[in-house]
C-alpha positions as CSV (number, residue, x, y, z in Angstrom):
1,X,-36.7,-10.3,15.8
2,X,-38.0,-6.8,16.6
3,X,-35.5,-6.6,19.3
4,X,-33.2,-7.5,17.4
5,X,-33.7,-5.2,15.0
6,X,-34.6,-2.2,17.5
7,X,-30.9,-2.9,18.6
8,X,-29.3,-2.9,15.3
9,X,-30.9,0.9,14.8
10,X,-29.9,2.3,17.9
11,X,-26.4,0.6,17.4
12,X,-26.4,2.2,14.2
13,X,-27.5,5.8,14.9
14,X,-25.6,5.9,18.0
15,X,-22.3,5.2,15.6
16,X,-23.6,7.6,13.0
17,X,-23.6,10.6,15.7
18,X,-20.6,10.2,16.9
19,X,-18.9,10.0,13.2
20,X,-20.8,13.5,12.6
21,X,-19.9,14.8,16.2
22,X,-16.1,13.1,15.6
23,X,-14.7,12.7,12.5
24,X,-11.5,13.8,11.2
25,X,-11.4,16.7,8.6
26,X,-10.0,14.7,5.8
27,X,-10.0,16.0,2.3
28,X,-11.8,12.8,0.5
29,X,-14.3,13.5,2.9
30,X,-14.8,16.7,1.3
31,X,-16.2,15.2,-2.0
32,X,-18.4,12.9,-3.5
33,X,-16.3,12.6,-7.2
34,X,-16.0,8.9,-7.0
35,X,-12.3,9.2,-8.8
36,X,-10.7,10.7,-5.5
37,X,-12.5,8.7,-3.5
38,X,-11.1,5.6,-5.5
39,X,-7.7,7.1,-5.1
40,X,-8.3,7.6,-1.3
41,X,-8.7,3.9,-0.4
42,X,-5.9,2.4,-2.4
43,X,-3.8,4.8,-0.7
44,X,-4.9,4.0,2.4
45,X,-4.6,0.3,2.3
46,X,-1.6,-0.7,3.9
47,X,-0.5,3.0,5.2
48,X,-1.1,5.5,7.5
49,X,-3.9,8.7,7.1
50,X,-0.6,10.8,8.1
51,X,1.7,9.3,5.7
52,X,-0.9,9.7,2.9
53,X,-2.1,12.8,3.2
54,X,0.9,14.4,1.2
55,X,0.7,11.9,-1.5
56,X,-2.8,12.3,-2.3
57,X,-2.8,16.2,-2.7
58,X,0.5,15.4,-4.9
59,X,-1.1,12.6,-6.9
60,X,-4.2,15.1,-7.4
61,X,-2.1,17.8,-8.5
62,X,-0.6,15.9,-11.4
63,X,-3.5,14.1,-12.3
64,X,-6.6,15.6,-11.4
65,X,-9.2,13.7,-13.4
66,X,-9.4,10.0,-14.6
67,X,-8.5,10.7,-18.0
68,X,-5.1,12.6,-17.0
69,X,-4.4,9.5,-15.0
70,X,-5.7,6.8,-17.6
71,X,-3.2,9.3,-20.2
72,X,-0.1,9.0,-17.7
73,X,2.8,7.3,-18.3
74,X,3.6,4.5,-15.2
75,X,7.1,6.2,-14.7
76,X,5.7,9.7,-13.6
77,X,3.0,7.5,-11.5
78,X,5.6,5.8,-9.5
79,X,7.6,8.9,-9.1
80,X,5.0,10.5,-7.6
81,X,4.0,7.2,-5.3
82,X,8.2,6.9,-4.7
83,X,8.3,6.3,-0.4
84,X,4.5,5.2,-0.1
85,X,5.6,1.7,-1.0
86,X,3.2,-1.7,-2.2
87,X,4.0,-0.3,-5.8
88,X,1.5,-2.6,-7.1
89,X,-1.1,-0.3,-5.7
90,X,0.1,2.5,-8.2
91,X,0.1,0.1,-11.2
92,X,-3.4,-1.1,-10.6
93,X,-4.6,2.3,-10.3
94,X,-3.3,2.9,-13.4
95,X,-4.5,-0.2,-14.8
96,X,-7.8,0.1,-14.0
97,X,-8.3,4.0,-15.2
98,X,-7.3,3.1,-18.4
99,X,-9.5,0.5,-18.6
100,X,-12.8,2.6,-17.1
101,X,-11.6,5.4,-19.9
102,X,-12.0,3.1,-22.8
103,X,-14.7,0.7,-21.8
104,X,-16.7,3.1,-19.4
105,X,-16.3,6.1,-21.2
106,X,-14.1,7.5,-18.4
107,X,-16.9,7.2,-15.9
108,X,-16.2,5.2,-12.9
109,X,-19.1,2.5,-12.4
110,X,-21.1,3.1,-9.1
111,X,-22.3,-0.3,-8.4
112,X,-20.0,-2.9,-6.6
113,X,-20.9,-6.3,-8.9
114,X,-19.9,-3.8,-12.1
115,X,-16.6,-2.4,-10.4
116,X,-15.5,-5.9,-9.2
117,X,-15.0,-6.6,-12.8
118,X,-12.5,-4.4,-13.7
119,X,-9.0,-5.5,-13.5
120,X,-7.1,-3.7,-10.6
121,X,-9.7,-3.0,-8.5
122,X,-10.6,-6.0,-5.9
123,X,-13.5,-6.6,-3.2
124,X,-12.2,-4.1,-0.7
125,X,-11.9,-1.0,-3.0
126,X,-15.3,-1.7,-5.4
127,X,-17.2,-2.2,-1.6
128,X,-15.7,1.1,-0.8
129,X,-16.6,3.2,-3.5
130,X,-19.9,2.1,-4.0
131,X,-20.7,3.0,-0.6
132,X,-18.9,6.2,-0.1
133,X,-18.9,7.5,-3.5
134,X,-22.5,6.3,-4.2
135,X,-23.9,4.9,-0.9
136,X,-24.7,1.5,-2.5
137,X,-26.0,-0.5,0.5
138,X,-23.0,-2.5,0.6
139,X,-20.1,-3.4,4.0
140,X,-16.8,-2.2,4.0
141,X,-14.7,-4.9,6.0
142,X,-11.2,-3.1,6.1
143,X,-8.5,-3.7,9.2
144,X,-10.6,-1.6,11.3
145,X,-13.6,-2.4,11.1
146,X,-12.5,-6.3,11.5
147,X,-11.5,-5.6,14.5
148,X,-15.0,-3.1,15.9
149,X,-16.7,-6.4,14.7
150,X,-14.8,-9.3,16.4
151,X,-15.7,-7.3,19.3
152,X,-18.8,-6.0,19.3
153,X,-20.1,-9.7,18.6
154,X,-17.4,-11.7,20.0
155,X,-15.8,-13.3,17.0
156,X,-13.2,-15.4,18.1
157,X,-12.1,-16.8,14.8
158,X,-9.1,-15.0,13.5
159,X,-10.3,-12.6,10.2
160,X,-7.8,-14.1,7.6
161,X,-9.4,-17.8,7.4
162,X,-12.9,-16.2,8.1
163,X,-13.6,-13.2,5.7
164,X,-16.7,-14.3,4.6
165,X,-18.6,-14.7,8.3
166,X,-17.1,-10.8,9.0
167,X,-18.4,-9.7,5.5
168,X,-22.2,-11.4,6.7
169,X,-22.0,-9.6,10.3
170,X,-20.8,-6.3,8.9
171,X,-23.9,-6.4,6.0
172,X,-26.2,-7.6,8.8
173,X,-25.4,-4.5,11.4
174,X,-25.7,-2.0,7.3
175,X,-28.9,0.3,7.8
176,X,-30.3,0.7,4.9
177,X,-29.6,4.0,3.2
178,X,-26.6,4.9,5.1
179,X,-23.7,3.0,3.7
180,X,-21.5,5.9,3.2
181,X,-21.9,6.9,7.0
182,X,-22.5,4.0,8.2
183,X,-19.1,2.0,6.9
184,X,-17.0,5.7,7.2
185,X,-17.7,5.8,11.0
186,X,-16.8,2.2,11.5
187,X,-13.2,2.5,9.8
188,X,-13.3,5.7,12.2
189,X,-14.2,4.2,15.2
190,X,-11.5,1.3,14.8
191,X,-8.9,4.1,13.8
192,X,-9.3,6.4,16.9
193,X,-11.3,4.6,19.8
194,X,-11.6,0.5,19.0
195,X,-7.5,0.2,18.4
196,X,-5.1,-3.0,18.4
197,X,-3.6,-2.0,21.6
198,X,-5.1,-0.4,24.9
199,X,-8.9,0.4,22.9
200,X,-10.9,3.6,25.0
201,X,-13.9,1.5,25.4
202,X,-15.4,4.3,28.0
203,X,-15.0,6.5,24.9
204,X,-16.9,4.4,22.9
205,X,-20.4,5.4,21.3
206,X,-21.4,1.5,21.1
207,X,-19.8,-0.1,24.3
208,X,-23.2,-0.9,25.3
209,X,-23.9,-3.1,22.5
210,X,-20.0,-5.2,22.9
211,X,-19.5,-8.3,23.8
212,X,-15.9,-8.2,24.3
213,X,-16.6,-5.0,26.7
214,X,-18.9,-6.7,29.0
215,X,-17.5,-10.0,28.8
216,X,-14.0,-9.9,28.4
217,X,-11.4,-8.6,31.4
218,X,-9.1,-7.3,28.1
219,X,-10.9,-6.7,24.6
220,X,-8.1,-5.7,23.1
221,X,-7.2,-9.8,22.9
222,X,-9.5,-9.7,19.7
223,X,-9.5,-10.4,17.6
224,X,-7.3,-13.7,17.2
225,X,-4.1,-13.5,15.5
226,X,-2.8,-15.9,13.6
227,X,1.0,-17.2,14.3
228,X,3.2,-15.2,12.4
229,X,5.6,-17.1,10.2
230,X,9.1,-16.3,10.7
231,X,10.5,-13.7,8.0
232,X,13.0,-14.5,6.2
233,X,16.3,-12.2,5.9
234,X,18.5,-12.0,3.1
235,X,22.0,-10.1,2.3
236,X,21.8,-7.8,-0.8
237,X,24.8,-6.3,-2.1
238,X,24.4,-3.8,-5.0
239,X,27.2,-2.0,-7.1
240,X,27.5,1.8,-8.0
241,X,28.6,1.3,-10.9
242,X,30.8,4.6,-12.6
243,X,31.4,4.8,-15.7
244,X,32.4,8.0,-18.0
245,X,30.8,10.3,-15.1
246,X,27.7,8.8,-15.0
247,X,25.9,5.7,-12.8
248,X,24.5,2.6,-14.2
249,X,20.7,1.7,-13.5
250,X,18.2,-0.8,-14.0
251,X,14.3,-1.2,-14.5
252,X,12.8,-3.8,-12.5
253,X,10.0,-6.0,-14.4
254,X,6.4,-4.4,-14.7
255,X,5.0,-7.0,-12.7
256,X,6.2,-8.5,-9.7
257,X,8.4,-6.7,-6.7
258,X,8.6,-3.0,-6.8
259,X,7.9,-3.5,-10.4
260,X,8.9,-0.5,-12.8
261,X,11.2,1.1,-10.4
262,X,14.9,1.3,-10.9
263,X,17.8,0.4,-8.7
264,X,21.3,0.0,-8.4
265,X,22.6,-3.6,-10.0
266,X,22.8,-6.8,-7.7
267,X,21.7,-9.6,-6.0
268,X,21.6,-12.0,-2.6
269,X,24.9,-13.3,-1.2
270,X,25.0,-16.8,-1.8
271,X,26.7,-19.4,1.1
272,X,30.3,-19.1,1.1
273,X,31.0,-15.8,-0.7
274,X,32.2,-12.5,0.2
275,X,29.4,-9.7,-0.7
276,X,32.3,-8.5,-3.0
277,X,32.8,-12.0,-4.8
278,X,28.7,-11.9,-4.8
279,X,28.7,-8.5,-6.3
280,X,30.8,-9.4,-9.4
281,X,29.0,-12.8,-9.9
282,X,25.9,-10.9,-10.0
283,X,26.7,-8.4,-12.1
284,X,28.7,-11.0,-14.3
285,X,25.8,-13.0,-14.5
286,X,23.0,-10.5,-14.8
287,X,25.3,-7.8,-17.0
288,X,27.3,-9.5,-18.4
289,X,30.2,-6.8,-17.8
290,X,33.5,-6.9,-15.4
291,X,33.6,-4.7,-13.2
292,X,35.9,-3.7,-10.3
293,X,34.4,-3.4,-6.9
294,X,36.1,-1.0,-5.1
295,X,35.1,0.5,-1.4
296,X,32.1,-0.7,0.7
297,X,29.7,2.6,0.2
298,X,26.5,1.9,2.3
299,X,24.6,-0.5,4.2
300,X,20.7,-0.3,4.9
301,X,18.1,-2.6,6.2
302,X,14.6,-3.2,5.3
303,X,11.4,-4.7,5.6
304,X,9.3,-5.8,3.5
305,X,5.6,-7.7,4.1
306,X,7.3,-10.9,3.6
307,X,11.2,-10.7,3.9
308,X,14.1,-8.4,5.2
309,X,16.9,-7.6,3.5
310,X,20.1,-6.2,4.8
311,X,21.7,-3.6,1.8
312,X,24.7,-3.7,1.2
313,X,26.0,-1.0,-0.8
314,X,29.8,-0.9,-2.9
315,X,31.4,1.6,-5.4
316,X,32.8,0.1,-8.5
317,X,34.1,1.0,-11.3
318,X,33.3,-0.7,-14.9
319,X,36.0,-2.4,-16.4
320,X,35.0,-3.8,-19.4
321,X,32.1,-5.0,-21.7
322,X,28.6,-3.8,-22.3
323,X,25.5,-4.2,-20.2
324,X,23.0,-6.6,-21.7
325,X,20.4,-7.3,-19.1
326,X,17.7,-9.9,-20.2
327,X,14.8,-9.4,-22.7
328,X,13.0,-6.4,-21.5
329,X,14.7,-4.7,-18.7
330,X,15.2,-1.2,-19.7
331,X,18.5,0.2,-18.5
332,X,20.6,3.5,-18.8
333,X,23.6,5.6,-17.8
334,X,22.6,8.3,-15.9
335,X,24.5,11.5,-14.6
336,X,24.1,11.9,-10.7
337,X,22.0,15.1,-11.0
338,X,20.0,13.6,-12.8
339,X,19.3,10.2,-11.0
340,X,15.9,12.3,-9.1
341,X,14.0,12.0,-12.0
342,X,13.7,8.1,-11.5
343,X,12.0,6.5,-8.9
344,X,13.2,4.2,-7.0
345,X,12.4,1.9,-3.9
346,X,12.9,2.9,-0.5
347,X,16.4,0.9,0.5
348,X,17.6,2.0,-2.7
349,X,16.4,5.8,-2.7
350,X,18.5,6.0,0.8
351,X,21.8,4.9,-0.6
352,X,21.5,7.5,-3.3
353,X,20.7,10.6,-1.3
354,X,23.4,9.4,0.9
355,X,25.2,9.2,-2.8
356,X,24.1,12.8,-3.9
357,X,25.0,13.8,-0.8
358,X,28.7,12.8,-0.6
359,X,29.0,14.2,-3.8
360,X,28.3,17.8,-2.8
């Protein structure tokens, strides 16, 4: 056992060194206020330390402190998240601050079991900022460090059926003390040395201590992926819809899909119908206008984490009636100047630059 945990030190101080000696100069490295570290991770789930490194200095900007954010309407929010995508991210931020301002007197909690509780904020994040913010001895199982620990100890079970047994091995490798070092320098070392493809294992601090190093002709086959279903692909037609001047737009629902973000009207082709015969069914159906569908603007594709979506994009013209969308979706007419104050998801936002741009 004293091996054992002779091993576990050195593993550990050898990884702590090379964070110090490594590390990227990051700006939510640069603080300890647990309210942009919090707004940190949920940035950086799902996107890139490149990509997010705008946003975060933008999101800080207009909403420096808890309580400006917890005060902040969701519109301005998504604005400023508009291109980052998984909206959902922005509305449980949101979510959450409001409740830590009125239940924790606008001070973020810094132990996990009291952060889990809050709506909004889910295992990953409260393991996060405990640790980092307030170096709770708690692991930090992100992407990253899945992968540094399927192959330092050879797990061959894929991470998605087997969170738990990677949540035990990561606490088991925690020093004591250390969390916030300790769990940085493993997302670091699975960011820039222990990567999906082609890993620099002579690179690596801990390749000593790897089972996959020594044992393995190719590491970089952990950890096991699971089959990937086939995704499913869908033809979206949407109207610009002119009328008086201005545009017609729509407010998707709070919750669900790029809730709280507006687009142009529409919906998914159906078997046996042109996109235009689709586009006035749709609108028909969801409107409750006429309208006439004039040329084919615009066509876009997309991915999303669980379908693609080819965009098709028309100019209409209304014809008659007036829109009345079902309970609760907020609508409006909007002059084309004036369409940049709305945010809107990313297909969408490329058919109306390409919009404000033929209009110059």
């Amino acid at each position: 056992m004293r091996v054992e945990t002779k091993k576990k030190s050195v593993f550990s101080e050898r990884l702590i060194k090379w964070y110090d000696q490594n590390k990227r100069e990051l700006p939510w490295r640069k603080t300890q206020d647990p309210y942009k570290i919090w707004v940190s991770e949920i940035m950086l789930q799902q996107t890139q330390v490149e990509t997010v490194l705008p946003y975060y200095k933008r999101f800080l900007r207009a909403f420096p402190s808890l309580k400006t954010l917890a005060n902040a309407e969701l519109s301005l929010i998504l604005k400023i998240w508009e291109g980052m995508g998984y909206y959902a991210r922005a509305r449980n931020l949101l979510k959450a601050a409001q409740i830590i301002a009125k239940k924790h007197q606008g001070k973020i909690p810094g132990r996990y079991d009291e952060l889990i509780k809050i709506p909004g904020i889910g295992p990953y994040t409260a393991a996060a900022v405990a640790s980092i913010a307030f170096n709770e001895n708690v692991p930090v199982v992100d992407g990253n460090v899945a992968r540094v620990l399927s192959r330092v100890l050879r797990i061959e079970e894929p991470l998605i059926k087997n969170k738990n047994k990677f949540a035990n091995a990561a606490k088991k490798l925690l020093p004591q003390g250390q969390a916030n070092d300790f769990n940085q320098a493993m997302m670091e070392l699975g960011a820039l040395i222990c990567t999906p493809q082609s890993p620099k294992c002579a690179k690596c601090p801990v390749s000593s201590f790897c089972k996959a190093y020594q044992e393995i002709a190719d590491p970089s086959v952990l950890p096991t992926k699971t089959p990937k279903k086939e995704t499913p692909h869908y033809d979206v037609v949407v109207g610009i819809i002119w009328h008086r001047g201005r545009i017609f737009i729509d407010q998707r629902p709070e919750n669900g899909l790029l809730g709280g973000l507006w687009e142009f009207p529409g919906g998914k082709q159906e078997d046996g119908e042109t996109l235009e015969e689709c586009l006035e069914r749709e609108i028909r159906e969801e409107l409750a206008i006429r309208i006439k569908v004039k040329k084919h603007f615009l066509t876009v594709k997309h991915a999303y984490t669980h379908l693609k979506i080819t965009l098709h994009s028309f100019q209409c013209k209304l014809l008659q009636g007036k829109p009345t969308p079902k309970k609760g979706i907020d609508w409006k007419w909007v002059y084309p100047q004036e369409m940049t104050e709305y945010a809107f998801p990313k297909a969408n936002k490329r058919i109306l630059e390409a919009l404000l741009e033929s209009l110059r």
